[in-house]
N, C-alpha and C positions, 0 to 999 in steps of 0.2 A: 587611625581613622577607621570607622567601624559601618559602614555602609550594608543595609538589608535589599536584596532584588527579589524581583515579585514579579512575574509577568504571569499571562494567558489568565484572570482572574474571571472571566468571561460571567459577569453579571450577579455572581456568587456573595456576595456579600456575608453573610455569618462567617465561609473561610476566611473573608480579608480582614471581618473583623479579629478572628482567633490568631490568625497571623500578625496583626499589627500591636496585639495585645500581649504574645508572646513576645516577637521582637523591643514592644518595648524595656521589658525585664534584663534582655539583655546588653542595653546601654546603645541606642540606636543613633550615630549622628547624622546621615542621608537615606531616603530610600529611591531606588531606581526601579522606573518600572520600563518592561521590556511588552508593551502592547499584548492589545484581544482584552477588552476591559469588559467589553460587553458581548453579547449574545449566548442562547443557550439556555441561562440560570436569570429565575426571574427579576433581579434585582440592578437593572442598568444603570436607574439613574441615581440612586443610592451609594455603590460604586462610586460611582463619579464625583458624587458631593463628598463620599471620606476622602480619597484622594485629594481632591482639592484644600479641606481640610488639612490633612497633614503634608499639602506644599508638594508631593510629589512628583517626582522631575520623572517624566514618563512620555514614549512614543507610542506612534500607532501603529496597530496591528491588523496584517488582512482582513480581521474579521471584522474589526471596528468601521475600514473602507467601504466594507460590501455595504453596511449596514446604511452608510451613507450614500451610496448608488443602489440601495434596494428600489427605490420608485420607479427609476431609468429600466433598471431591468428585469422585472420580476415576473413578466409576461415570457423573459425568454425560459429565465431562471424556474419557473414554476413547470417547466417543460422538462427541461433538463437534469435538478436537481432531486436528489433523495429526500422524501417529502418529509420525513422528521427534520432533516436540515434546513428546508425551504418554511415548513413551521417557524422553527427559529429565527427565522430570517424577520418572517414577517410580524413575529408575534414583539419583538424589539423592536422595528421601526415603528410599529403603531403606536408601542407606549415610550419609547425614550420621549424626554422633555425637552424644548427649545434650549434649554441649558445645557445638555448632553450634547446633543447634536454643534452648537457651538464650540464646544469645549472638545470634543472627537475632531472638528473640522481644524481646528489651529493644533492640532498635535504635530508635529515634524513623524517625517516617513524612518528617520535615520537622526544618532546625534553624536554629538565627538565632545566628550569631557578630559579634562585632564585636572588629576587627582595627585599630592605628593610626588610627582613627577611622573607622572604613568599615564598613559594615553591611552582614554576607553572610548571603544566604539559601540552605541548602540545599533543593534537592528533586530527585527519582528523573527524575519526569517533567517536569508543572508543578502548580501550588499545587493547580489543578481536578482532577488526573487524575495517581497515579502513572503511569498506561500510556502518559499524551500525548506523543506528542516533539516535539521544539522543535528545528528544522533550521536551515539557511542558506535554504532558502528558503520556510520558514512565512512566512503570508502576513505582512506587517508590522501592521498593524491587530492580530494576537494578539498580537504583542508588544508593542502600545501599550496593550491592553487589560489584559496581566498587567504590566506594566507601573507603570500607574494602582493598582496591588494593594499594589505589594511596602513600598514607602517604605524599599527597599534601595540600596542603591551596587550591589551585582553578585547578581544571580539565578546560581547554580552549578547544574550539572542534568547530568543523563545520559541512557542511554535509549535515544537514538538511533544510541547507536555511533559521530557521527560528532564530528568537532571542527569546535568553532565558539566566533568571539569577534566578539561583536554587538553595538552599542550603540545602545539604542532611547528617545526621551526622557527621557535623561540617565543609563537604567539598563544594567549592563551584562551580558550574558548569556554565560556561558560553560562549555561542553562541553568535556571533556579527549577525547574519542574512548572508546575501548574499550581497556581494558588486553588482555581473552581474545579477545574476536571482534570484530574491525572489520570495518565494511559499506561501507568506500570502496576496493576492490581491493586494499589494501594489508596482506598479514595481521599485521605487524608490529605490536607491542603499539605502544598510543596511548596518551600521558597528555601533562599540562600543566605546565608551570613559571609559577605567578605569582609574581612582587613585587611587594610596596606598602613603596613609599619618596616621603615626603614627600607624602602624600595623592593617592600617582599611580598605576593599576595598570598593570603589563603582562604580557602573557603572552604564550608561548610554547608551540607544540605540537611534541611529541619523539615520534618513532617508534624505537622498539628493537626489532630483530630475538632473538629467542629458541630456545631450542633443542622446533621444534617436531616435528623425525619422533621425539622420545623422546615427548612427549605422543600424539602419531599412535597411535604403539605400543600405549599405555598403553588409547586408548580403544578400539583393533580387539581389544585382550585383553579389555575389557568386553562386548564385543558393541555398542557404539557406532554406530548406523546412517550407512553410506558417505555418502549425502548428506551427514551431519553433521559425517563427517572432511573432505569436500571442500570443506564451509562454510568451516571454519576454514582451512583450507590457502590459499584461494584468498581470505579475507578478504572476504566475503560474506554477506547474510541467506540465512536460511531465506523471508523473505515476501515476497509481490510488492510491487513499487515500490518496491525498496530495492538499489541493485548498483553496482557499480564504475561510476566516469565513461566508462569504456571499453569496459562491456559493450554489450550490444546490447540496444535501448531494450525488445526483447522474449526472451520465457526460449527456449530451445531446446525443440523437439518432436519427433515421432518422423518428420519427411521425411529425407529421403539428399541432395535436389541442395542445392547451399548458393549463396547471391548472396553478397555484399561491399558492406555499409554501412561506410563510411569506412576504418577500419584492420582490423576485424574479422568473421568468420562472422557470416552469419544462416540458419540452416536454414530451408527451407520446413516450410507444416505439411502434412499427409497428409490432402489432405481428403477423398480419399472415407473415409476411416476416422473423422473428424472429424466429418463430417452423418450418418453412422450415427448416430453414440451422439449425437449432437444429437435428431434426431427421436425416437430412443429414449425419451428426455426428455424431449422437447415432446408423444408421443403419453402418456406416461404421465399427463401434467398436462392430457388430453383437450383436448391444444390444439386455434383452431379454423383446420381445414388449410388453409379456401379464400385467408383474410384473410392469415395469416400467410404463404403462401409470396407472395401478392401482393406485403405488403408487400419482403420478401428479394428478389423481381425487381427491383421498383420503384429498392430502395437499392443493389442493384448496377450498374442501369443510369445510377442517378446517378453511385458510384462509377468507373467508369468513362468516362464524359463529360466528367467532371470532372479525370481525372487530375493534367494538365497545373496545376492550382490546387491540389490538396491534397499532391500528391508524394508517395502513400501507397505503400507497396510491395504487389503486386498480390497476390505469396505467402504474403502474412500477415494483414496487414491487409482484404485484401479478404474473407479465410475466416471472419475472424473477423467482419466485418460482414453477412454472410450468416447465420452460427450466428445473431448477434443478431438479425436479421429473423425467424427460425424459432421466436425464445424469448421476442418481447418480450413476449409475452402472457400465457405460461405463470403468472403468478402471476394469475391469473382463478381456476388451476387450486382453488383453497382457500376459493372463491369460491363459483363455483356450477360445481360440475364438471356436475352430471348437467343444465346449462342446455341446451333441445335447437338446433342451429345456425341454425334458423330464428325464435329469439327474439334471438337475440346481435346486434351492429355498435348500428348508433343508435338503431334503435326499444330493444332491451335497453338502453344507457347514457339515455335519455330515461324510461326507467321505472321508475326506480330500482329493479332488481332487488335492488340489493346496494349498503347502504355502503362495501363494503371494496373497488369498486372502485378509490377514489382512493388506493391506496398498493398498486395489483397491481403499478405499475412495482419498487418498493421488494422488497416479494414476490420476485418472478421476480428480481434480482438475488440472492436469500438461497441462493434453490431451485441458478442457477447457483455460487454460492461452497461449498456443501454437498454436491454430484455429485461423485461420486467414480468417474466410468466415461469423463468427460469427458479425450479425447486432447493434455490441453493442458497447457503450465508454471501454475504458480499466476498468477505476472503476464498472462497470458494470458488465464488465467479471468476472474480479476479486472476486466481491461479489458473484457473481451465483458460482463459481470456490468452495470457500471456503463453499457455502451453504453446496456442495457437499463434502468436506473434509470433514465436519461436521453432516453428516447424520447417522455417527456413530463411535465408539470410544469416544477419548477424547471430552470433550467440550471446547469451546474457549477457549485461556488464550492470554494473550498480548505478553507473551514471543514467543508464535508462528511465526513461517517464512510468510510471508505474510501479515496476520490477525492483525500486528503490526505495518504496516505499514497504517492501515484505518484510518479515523479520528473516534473520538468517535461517530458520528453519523453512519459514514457507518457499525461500526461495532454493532451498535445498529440492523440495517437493517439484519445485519448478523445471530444474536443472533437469534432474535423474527422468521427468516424465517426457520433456521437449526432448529430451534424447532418443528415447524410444520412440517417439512420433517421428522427428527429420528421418532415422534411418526407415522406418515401415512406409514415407513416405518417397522414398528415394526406392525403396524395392518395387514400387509400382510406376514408376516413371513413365513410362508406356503410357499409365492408365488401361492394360491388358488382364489385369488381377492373373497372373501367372504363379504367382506363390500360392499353394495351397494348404500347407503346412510348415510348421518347423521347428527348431529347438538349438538349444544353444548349450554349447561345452565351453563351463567355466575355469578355466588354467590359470596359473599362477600370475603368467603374463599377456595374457591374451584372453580374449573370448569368441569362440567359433561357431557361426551360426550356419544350422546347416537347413538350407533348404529343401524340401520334397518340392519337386512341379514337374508336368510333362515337358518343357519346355520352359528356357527363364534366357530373357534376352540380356545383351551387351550394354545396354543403357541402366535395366533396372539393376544391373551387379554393380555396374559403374557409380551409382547416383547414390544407391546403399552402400556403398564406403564412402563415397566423397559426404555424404551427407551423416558419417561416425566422427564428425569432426566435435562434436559436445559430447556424445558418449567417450570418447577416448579422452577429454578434456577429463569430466567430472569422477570416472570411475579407475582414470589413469591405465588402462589396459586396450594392447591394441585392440582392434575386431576386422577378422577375417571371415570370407563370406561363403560358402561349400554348395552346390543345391546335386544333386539328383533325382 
């Protein structure tokens, strides 16, 4: 039996048709679709009418739900979301046809087939979560844990756009890609060929090019936002941590010089335009000025010390772990804004002024994903966002909201920069800015950093180790602390 999967075709129609025109040559007897039919590419209800046509046995996908509670929400939604997305949203519900919408509304969320004796589970995202996606490189532990759920032969899923064929104790997971918009560089419709012959699967992933400057066309006559044609063209997300294996582990900003990571551009970012609208930001959330640019000294003095071990690039990465120093606190701001300077550092954390301050890190990551003045690509944000989740509490994990959506490089950049912040911020514990300078001796097993100050207390030595607890994770080498 020779079954074609097809999901995330998100309103694309020329790809579904090159796709259904290829698969048919190759001897087609089912096709499965894995939800997201529509939104995005202008052709919703077109979509819907070949499918229907060719009988296909197909779930719904988060994108398709929104599209059906866009009315209910779109007052919030138009507040909240990124407005080339919130386009989409609405430029689909206006024109989907009474038939679409019927035909989205009786889709099942989930489905369970069974084929030559093999037992397949549909779902969008995964069983937890239409919106989850399920990668190549989710961490494995999720997939032993959905896994342990299904009591299937093959989890089928979409979602992620990208293609993937996984097999995780004894279950097997597979993504056809993205029929409309694919996120791995390649804009080329994606789908799958599986066979099950004599209780054995195998699949295949097929890329078909499609006739896309007639859809281009189609969508600049809508008024379709440019980003959103060049999404498509160049087979790329609209969200951070999600891009080509070839792009550059960070989004482009508004600098002119450009460096050369591997085969490709990386702009610098522009920073004095950059700590403008940072302290902008940080003054509005009556950040407190003394601590925080402490800390930003403190972590770029690391930064730089350190070069030679972390291999960060000084035009990006360094800006962005400076913004982080200037904002880690900012979620205090919702706290006790009118708190006066002279209560704040450790006597204010010793007095419990506020519960809420054990999740201002969490906070101040929302406050940067929400700025809308900030000079940066969304991945960008993002990274600086999470430096700052990450300046204290937990350390990364991949199961994190957010942090799981990076690709392994960005979350490299994540790692190595939240490191250098928790310890610059743990040197200032006090809130006294007693470190004045310093420098760090890199050894085979160790890294010694040694501080100049007239004076450096028991807490901030204390709080600068305890707080090496991600730097000794990610760089593997203790760190010991020296000051005179």
């Amino acid at each position: 039996m020779r079954v074609i999967l097809i999901a995330d075709i998100h309103g694309n129609l020329p790809a579904l048709e090159s796709v259904l025109s290829d698969a048919g040559k190759r001897g087609v007897d089912n096709i499965w679709g894995l939800g997201d039919l529509a939104g995005y590419c202008p052709y919703p209800n077109e979509v819907v009418e070949r499918l229907q046509k060719e009988q296909v046995r197909t779930i719904c996908g988060n994108y398709d739900t929104k599209i059906l509670e866009f009315k209910k929400k779109k007052s919030k939604w138009k507040k909240k979301k990124d407005p080339v997305k919130f386009f989409s949203l609405r430029w689909t519900y206006k024109n989907i046809s009474k038939n679409t919408k019927r035909y989205l509304k009786r889709l099942p969320e989930r489905l369970i087939l069974k084929e030559e004796d093999k037992k397949f589970i549909f779902v969008h995202g995964t069983f937890d979560a239409d919106d989850e996606p399920l990668k190549p490189d989710t961490p494995r532990g999720r997939f032993s844990e959905l896994a342990g759920k299904t009591g299937a032969d093959a989890v089928l899923c979409g979602h992620s756009h990208l293609f993937m064929d996984k097999t995780v104790d004894g279950v097997r997971f597979i993504n056809p890609g993205s029929v409309g918009r694919p996120f791995d560089g390649d804009p080329r419709a994606s789908y799958a060929v599986l066979d099950i012959e004599k209780g054995k699967l195998s699949v295949k992933n097929i890329r078909v090019a499609y006739k896309m400057d007639a859809m281009l066309k189609k969508m600049r006559n809508e008024g379709f936002p440019q980003e959103l044609l060049q999404a498509v063209r160049e087979g790329k997300s609209l969200d951070p941590g999600t891009r080509a294996p070839n792009q550059s582990p960070l989004g482009m900003v508004q600098g002119k010089p450009c460096a050369v990571r591997g085969k490709h551009e990386v702009k610098s970012i522009n920073r004095k335009d950059l700590i403008k609208q940072v302290l902008k930001l940080a003054e509005s959330c009556d950040y407190e000025k003394e601590h925080s640019h402490q800390v930003g000294r403190t972590a770029l003095q690391l930064f730089d010390s350190l070069k030679s071990l972390h291999g960060l690039d000084s035009r990006i990465e360094r800006v962005l772990l400076e913004s982080a120093g200037l904002l880690h606190d900012i979620g205090l701001a919702s706290i006790r804004p009118a708190l006066p300077a002279s209560q704040r550092g450790e006597r204010g954390r010793r007095s419990g002024l506020s519960k809420g301050t054990r999740k201002h890190h969490k906070t101040g990551r929302d406050i940067i994903l929400n700025s809308k003045n900030l000079p940066l690509s969304e991945e960008e944000k993002m990274i600086t966002a999470l430096i700052v989740r990450y300046h204290r509490r937990a350390l990364p994990k991949k199961s994190h909201k957010y942090y799981s959506s990076l690709t392994r490089v960005s979350r490299d950049v994540v790692n190595k920069l939240s490191s250098l912040l928790r310890i610059a911020d743990g040197l200032d514990r006090t809130h006294l800015s007693m470190v004045k300078y310093l420098n760090c001796r890199i050894l085979p097993e160790k890294v010694v950093i040694q501080i100049k100050a007239k004076e450096f207390s028991g807490p901030d030595k204390e709080f600068g180790k305890r707080k090496a607890d991600l730097f000794e994770k990610v760089f593997k080498k203790e760190l010991l602390i020296n000051w005179r």
